[in-house]
C-alpha positions as CSV (number, residue, x, y, z in Angstrom):
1,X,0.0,0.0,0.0
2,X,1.3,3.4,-1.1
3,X,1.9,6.1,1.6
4,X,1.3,9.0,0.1
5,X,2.7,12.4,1.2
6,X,5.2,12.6,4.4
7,X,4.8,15.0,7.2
8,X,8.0,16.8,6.0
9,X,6.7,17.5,2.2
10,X,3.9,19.3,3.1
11,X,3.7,22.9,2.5
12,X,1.3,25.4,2.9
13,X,-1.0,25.5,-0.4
14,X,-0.3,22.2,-1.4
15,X,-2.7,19.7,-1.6
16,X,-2.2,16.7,0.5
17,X,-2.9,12.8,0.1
18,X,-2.1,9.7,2.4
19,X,-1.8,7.7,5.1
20,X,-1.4,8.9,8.5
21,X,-1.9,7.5,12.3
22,X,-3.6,9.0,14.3
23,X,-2.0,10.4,17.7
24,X,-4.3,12.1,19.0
25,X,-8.5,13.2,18.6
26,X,-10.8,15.6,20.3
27,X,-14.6,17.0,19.2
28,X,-14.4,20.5,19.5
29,X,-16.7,23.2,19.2
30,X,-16.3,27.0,17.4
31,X,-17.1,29.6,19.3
32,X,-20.9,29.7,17.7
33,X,-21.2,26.2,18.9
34,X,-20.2,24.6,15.8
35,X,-18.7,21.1,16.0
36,X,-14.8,20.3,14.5
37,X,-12.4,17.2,14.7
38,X,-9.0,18.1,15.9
39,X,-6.6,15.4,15.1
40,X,-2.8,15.3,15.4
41,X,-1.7,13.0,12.5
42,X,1.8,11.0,12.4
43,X,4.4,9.5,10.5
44,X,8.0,8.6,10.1
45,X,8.9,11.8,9.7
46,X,7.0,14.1,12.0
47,X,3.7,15.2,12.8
48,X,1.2,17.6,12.4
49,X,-2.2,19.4,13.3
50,X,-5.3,18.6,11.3
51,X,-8.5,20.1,11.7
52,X,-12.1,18.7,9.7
53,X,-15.4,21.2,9.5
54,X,-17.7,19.2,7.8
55,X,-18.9,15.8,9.4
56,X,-16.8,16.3,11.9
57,X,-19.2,14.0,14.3
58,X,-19.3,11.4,11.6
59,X,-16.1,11.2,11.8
60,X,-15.6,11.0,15.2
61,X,-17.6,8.2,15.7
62,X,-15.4,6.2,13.3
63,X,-12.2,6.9,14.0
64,X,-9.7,6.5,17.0
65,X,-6.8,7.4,18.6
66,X,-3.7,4.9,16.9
67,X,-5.8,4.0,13.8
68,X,-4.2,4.9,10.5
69,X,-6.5,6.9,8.3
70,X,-6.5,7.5,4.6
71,X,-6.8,11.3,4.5
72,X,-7.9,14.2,1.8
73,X,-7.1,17.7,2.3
74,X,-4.7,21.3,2.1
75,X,-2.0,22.6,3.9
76,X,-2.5,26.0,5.3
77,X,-0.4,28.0,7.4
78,X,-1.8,28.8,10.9
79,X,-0.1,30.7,13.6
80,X,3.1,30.7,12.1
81,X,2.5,26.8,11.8
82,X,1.1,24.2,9.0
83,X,-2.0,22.7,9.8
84,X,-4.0,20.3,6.9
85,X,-7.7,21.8,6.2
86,X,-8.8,18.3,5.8
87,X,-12.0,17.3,3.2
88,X,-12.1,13.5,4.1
89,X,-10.6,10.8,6.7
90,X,-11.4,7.1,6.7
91,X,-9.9,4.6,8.0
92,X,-7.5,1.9,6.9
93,X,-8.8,-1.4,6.1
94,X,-5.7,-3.0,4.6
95,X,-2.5,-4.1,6.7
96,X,0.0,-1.4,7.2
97,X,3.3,-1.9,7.0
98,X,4.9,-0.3,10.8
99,X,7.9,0.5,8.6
100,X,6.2,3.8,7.3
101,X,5.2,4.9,10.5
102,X,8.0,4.4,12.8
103,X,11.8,4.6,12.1
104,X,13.1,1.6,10.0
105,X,16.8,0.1,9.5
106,X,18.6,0.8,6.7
107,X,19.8,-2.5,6.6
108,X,18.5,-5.0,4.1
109,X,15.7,-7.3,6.3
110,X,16.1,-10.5,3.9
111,X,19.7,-10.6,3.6
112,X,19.6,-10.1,7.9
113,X,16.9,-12.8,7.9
114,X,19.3,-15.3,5.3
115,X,22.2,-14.8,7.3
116,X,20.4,-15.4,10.8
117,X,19.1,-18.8,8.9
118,X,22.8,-19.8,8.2
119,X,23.8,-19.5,11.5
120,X,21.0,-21.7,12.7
121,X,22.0,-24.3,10.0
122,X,25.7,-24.5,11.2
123,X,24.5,-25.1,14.9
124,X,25.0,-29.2,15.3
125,X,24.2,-29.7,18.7
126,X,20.7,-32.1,18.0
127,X,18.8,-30.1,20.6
128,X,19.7,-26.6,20.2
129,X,19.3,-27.0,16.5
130,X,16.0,-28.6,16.7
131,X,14.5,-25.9,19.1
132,X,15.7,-23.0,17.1
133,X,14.7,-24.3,13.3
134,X,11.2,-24.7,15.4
135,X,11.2,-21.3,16.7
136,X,12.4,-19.5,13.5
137,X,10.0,-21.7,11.2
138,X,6.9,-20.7,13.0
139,X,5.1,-18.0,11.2
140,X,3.9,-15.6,13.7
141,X,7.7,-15.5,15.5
142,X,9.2,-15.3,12.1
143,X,7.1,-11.8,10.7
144,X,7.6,-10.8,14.4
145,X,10.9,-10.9,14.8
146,X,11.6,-9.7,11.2
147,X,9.5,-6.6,12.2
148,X,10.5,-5.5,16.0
149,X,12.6,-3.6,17.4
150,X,15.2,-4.2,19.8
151,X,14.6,-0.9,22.1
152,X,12.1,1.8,22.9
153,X,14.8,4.5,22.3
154,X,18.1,3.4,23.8
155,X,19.9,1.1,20.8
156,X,18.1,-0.7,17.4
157,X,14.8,1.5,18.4
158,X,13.5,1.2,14.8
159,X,11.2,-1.1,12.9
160,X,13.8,-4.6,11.8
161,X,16.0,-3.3,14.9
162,X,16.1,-6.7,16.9
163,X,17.2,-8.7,13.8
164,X,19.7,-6.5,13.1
165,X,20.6,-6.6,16.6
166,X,20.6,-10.1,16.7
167,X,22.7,-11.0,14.0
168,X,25.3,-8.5,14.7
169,X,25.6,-10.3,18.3
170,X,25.6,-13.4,16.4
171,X,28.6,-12.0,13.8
172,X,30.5,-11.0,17.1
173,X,29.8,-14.9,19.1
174,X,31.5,-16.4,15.8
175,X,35.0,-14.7,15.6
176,X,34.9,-14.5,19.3
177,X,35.0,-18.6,19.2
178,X,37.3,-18.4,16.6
179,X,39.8,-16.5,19.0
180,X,38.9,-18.6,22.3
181,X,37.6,-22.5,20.7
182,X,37.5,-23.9,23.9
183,X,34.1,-21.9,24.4
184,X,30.6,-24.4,23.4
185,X,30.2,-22.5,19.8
186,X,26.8,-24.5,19.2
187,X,25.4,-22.9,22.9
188,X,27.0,-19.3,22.6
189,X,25.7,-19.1,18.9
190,X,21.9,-20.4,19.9
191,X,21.9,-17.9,23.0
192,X,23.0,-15.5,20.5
193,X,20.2,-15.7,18.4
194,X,17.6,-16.8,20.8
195,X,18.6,-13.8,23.9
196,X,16.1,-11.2,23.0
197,X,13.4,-13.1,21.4
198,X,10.9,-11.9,24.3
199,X,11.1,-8.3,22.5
200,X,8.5,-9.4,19.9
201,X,6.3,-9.6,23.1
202,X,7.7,-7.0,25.0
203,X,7.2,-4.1,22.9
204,X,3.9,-2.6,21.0
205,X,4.8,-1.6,17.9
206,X,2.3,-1.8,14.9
207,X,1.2,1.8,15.3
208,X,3.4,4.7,16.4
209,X,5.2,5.3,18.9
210,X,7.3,2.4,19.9
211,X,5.9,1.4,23.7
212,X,6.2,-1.2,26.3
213,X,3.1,-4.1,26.4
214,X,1.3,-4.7,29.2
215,X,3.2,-8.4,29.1
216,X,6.4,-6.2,28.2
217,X,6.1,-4.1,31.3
218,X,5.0,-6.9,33.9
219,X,7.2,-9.5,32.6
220,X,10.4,-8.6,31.0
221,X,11.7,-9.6,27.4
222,X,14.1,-11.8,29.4
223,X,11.2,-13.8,31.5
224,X,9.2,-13.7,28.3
225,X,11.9,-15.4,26.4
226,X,13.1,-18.3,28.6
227,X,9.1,-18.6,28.4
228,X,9.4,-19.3,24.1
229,X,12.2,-21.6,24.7
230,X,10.2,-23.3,27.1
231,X,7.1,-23.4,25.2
232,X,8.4,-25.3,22.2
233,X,10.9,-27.3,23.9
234,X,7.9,-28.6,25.9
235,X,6.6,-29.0,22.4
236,X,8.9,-30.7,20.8
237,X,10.0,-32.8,23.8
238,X,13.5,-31.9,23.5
239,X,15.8,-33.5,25.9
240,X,18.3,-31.8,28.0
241,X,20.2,-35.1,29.0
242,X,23.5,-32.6,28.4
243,X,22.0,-29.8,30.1
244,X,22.0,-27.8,26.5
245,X,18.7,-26.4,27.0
246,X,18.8,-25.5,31.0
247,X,22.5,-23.9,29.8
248,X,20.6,-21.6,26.8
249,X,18.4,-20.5,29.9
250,X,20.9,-19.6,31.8
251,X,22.2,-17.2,28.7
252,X,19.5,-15.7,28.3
253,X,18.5,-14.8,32.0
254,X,21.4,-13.7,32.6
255,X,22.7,-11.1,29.4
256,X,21.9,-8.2,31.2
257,X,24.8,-8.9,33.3
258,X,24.0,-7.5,36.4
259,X,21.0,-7.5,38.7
260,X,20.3,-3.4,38.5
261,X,20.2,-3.8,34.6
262,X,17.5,-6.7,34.6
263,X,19.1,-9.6,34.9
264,X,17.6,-12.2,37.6
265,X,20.9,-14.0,37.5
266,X,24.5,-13.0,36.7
267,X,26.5,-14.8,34.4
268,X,28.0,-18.3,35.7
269,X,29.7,-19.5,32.4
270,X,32.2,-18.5,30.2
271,X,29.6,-18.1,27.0
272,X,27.4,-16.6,29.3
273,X,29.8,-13.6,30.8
274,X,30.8,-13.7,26.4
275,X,27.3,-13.0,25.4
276,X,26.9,-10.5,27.9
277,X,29.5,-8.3,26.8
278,X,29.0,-8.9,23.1
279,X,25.9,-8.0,24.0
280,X,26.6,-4.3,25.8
281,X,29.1,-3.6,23.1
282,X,27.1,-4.2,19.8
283,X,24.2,-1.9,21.8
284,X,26.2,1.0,23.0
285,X,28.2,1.2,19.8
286,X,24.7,1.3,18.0
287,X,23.1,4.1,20.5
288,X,26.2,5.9,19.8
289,X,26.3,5.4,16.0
290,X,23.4,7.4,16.5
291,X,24.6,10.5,18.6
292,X,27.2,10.9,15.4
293,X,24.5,12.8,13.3
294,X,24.3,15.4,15.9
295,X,27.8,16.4,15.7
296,X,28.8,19.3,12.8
297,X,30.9,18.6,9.9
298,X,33.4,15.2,9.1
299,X,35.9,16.2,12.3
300,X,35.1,15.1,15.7
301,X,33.1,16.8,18.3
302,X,31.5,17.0,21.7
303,X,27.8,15.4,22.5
304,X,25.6,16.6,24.7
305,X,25.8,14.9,28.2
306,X,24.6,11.5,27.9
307,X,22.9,11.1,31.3
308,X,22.1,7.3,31.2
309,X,25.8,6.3,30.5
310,X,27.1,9.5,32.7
311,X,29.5,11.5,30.5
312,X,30.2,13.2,27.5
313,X,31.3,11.7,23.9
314,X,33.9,12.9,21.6
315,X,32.8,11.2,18.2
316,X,33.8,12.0,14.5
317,X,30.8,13.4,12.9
318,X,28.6,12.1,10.0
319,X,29.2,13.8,6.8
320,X,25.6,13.8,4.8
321,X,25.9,13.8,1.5
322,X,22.9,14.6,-1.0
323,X,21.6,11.1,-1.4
324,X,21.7,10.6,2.7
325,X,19.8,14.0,2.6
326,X,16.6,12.5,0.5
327,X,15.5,11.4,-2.8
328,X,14.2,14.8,-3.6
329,X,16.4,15.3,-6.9
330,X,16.3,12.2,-7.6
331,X,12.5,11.3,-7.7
332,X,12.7,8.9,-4.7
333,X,10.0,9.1,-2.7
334,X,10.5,5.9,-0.5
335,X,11.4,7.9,2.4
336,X,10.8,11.2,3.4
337,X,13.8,14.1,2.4
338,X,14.4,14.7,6.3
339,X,15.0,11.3,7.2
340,X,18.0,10.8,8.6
341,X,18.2,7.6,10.0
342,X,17.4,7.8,13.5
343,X,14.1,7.8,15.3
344,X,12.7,11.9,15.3
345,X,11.8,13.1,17.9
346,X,7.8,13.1,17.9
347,X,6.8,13.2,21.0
348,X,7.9,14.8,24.1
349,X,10.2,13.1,26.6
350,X,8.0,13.7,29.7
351,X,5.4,12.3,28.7
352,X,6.9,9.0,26.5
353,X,10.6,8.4,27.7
């Protein structure tokens, strides 16, 4: 399904066509009593105001807060601001793809998805390969975890984030056993692509913004995921004669590394105390990836004080080029010109962060 026009193409006097989610809705009334829809519509790129005149009840009554709409209408300017004069809104029928709504790797999902399924293939311990080709092979789990991401905002917070994630810890597990082969490859390699596998339940993410599920918030995605390893081992009545399965718990219960970040156990193995810190590194170095498009010019430069990780970064900045900048020139209008890789900033950290 075609998009239509981003937030960040709108202009005032242009006409304006598309899909949007809805963020927020309220009936008004004019000051001679006359009813209006207020809605504050939202995409990848940004959001904006939207008011409707006519059937603005009708539409009320059909429409909600986090559905996408289909809507019809101009941009005007408004209080030094552009707000859409909109003529129709219905809603969506047809699945959306979260992609245009929320921030989205760059990274090619298929080729992420082919390499995660090698790595499953050259695992040869019976019952961790078993358990994961059952896992990866069931539908739902599969478009999940093709689709999630692997934070709120912190690291990978973007639509395809956990895979990349995912195989990037996996990338880092194999030349780490490559260096140390006295480590269980087969164990460190399944934990690698099994640890966050509770994130497709932990996390709301099929209209914007990225949030927490009630299961998410109650359970954890490290609970939740011992759970899916649990469920189909059950399933499958894998044994753990060797202690394989019971050992792939362990991993992922205890990545988090310590008990203030999450992590109901610490690490009692050598693959475990590995996957932790492959782990941490592949997330931090992706978080700051990200702070690199706030600093000027190709030279390196100062962030602003990073309060969760307590300092200060000096990082080379990220020359943009025309091409990062948008497709405007040349007619590419998969993504919106202003996107620049990250997640914007939507909605206001009090009240989401």
């Amino acid at each position: 399904m075609a998009k239509g026009t981003y937030v960040t193409d709108i202009r005032p006097g242009t006409q304006v066509q598309g899909i949007f989610c809805v963020d927020s809705k309220r009936l008004l009334e004019t000051k001679s009593g006359a009813p209006y829809l207020a809605l504050t519509l939202v995409d990848r790129s940004g959001r904006i105001e939207a008011r409707m005149w006519d059937q603005a009840p009708e539409v009320d009554g059909i429409v909600s807060r986090g559905d996408y709409v289909h809507i019809r209408g101009e941009a005007q300017r408004f209080r030094e601001a552009v707000q859409l004069r909109l003529i129709e809104v219905r809603p969506v029928e047809e699945d959306v793809d979260p992609a245009l709504f929320l921030p989205a790797t760059d990274a090619d999902i298929d080729a992420l998805w082919g390499e995660l399924q090698k790595f499953m293939k050259g695992i040869g311990t019976p019952a961790l390969a078993t358990l994961l080709h059952s896992i990866f092979r069931d539908l739902q789990i599969g478009r999940a975890f093709r689709q999630a991401p692997a934070a709120k905002r912190m690291h990978h917070a973007c639509i395809g984030g956990l895979l990349e994630h995912t195989v990037s810890v996996a990338r880092l597990a194999e030349a780490v056993c490559g260096l140390y082969p006295h480590l269980d490859r087969d164990l460190l390699l399944a934990a690698a692509l099994l640890h966050d596998i509770g994130k497709i339940e932990e996390f709301s993410f099929r209209t914007p913004p990225i949030e927490y599920s009630d299961k998410g918030r109650l359970l954890g995605h490290l609970v939740l995921g011992v759970s899916i390893i649990e469920r189909f081992a059950g399933e499958l009545n894998v044994t753990d004669s060797a202690g394989k399965i019971t050992a792939l718990k362990h991993l992922v219960l205890s990545h988090h590394g310590q008990r203030e970040f999450g992590a109901p156990v610490l690490p009692m193995m050598e693959e475990a105390l590995v996957l932790h810190l492959l782990d941490d590194m592949d997330a931090k170095l992706n978080y700051l990836n990200s702070l690199k498009r706030d600093i000027p010019g190709p030279g390196h430069g100062w962030t602003e004080y990073q309060r969760l990780l307590e300092r200060y970064f000096y990082l080379p900045g990220t020359l943009r080029t025309e091409e990062d900048r948008g497709g405007d020139e040349a007619g590419d209008t998969s993504r919106p010109a202003a996107w620049s890789g990250r997640q914007p900033r939507l909605w206001p950290p009090e009240e989401h962060e």
